[in-house]
N, C-alpha and C positions, 0 to 999 in steps of 0.2 A: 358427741359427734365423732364419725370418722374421724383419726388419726392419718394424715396426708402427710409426714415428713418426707422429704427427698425426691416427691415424687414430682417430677418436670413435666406441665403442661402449659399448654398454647389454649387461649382461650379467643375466638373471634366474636367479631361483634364484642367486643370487648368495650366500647363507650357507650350503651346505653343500655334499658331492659334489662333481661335476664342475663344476659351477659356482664352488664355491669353486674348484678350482685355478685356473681361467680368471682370475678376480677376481686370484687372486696371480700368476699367471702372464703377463697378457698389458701390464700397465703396465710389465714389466721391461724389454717388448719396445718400448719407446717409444709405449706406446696411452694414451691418455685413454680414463679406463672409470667408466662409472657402475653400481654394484649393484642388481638392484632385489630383494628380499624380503619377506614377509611377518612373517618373526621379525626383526626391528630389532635385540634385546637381541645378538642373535649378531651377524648382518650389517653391523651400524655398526663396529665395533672390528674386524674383516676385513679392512673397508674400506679401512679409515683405517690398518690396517698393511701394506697392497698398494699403498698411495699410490693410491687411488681413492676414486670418493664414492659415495654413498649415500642410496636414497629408499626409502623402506617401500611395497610395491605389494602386494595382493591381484591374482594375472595371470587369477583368475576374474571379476572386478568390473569392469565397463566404467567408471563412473566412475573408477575406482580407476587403473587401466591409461592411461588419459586424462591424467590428472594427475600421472603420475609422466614418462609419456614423455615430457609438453610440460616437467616440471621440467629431467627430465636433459638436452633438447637444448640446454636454457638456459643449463646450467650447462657444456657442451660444446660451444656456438657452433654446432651442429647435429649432424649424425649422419650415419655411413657404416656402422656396423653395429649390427645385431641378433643376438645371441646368447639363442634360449630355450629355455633349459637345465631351467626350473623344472619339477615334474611329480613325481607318487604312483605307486607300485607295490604294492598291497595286495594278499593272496592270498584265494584262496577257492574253494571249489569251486562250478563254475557255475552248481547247484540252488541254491546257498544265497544267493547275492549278489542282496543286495535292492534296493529300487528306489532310497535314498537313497544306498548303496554306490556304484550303477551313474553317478547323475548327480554324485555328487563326485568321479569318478576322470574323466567326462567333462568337468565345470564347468573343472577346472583340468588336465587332458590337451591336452583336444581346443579346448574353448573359449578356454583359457587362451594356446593358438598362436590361436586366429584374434582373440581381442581386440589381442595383441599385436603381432601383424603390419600388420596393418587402421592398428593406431592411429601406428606409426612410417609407414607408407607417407607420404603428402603431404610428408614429412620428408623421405625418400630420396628421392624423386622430385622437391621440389626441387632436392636435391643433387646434382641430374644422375644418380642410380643408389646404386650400392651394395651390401650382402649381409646376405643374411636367413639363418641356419641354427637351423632345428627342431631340437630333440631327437624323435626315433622312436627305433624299435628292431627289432632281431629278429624281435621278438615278434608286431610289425606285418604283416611280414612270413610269418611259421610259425605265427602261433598261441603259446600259450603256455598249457599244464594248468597248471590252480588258478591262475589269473590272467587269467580271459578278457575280464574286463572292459577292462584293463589293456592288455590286444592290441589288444579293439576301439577302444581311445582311440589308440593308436600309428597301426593300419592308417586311421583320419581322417587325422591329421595328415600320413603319406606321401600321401595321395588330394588331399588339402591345397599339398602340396608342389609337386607335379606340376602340378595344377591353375591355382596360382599362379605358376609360372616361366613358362604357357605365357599368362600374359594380361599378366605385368610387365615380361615380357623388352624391349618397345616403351621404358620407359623407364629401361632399362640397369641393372632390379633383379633380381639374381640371388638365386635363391631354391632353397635347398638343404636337403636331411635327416641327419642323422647317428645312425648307429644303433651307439652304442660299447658295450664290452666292457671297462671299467674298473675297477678296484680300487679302491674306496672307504671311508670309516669305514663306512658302512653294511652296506659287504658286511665288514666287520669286527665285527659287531654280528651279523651275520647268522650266519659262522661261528663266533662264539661262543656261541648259542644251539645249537649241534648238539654231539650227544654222538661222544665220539671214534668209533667206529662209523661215524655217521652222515657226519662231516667225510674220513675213512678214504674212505669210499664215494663223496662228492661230489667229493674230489679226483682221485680215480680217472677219474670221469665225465669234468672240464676237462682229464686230460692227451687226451682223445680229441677231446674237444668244438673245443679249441686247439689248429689245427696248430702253430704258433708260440707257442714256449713253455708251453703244456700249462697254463695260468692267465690270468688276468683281467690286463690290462694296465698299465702304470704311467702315472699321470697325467702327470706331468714329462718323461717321457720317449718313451712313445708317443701322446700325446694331445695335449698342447698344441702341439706342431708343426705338428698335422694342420691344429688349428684357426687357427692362425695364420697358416697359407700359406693359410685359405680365409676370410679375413678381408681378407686384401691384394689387392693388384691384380692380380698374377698368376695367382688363381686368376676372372678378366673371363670368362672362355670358358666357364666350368662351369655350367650349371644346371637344376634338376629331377631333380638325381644324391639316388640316397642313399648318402652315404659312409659303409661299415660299417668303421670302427675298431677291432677285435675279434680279429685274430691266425688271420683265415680261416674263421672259426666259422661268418658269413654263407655268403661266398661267393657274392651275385651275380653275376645275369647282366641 
């Protein structure tokens, strides 16, 4: 796997999901990594057992987002990546998703990428450059029934992505999307709430849905690579991509 020594990132969403494996996953790879979350009780002891640290951020909260990033650079001698993983998936049918629904999946979706990015910039750009990677999705992408809010917070963040690789690229900040296809406690949570029938029928769905391997991907093993070789230097050339992680499901063009 990617060789990550020295290189200092900030990872959000850092206590649970795909951000936890990143948190556990990329200090092994010789990174200095800072967590940022909003649940502290979780995300400190994560931290501190991935050999990484830890600042409690709200990535909806400008203040908040301010004061964690200038923490972590500090405690990181500065910064060469951004990883923001953090972000809500709530369902709902489109009639029904009311206005407070629509602006908390936006506040910390769509807002929660541009406070965060905005606020590491003057950092990276210092730095001479660096890598910024979104979480998006599919969904951004296609849409996504009983989750439309959730789409429209993704399709920002890709409009987002694009937008900012093509005005950063001058000071060698690559600025990238990632739209995965992951196995998480959540999605373990989620298939526990279905009745066998139901999980019967949705399995069926992902063996079509997944050219590759017919299920949702494993962290450890399809995921943190990806992110790792796009955290390093090698991946200098790339940016304004959305990298979908997902075993073909995407299938960009």
């Amino acid at each position: 796997m990617t060789d990550l020594t020295g290189k200092r990132i900030i990872i959000t969403g850092g206590a649970s999901g795909m951000g936890l494996s990143l948190v556990e996953a990329l200090p092994r790879l010789g990174a200095m990594v800072v967590s940022f979350d909003l649940n502290a009780e979780a995300g400190e002891p994560i931290a501190a057992a991935a050999g990484a640290d830890f600042v409690e951020c709200n990535v909806a909260d400008e203040a908040s987002v301010n004061q964690a990033v200038k923490t972590a650079v500090e405690r990181l001698g500065g910064l060469d990546v951004l990883i923001h993983a953090a972000g809500i998936a709530p369902g709902s049918p489109a009639e029904d998703i009311t206005l407070e629904s629509w602006n908390k999946v936006m506040s910390i979706n769509s807002t929660g990428t541009f406070l965060t990015n905005v606020a590491v910039f003057p950092y990276l750009k210092a730095n001479g450059g660096g890598a910024i990677l979104n979480f998006a999705s599919a969904a951004g992408v296609q849409g996504y029934i009983g989750k439309a809010h959730y789409a429209a917070s993704k399709g920002a963040v890709l409009a987002w992505v694009r937008s900012l690789a093509g005005e950063w690229g001058k000071h060698n900040i690559r600025v990238n999307a990632i739209a995965p296809a992951i196995w998480t406690p959540m999605y373990d949570k989620t298939r526990a709430s279905m009745t066998s029938e139901q999980l019967a029928q949705h399995d069926a769905m992902m063996k079509n849905a997944v050219p590759m391997g017919g299920k949702l991907g494993d962290a450890k093993e399809d995921f943190a690579p990806i992110m790792a070789f796009l955290c390093s230097d090698d991946s200098h050339f790339m940016t304004g991509q959305v990298f979908a992680i997902d075993g073909g499901t995407l299938m960009l063009r």
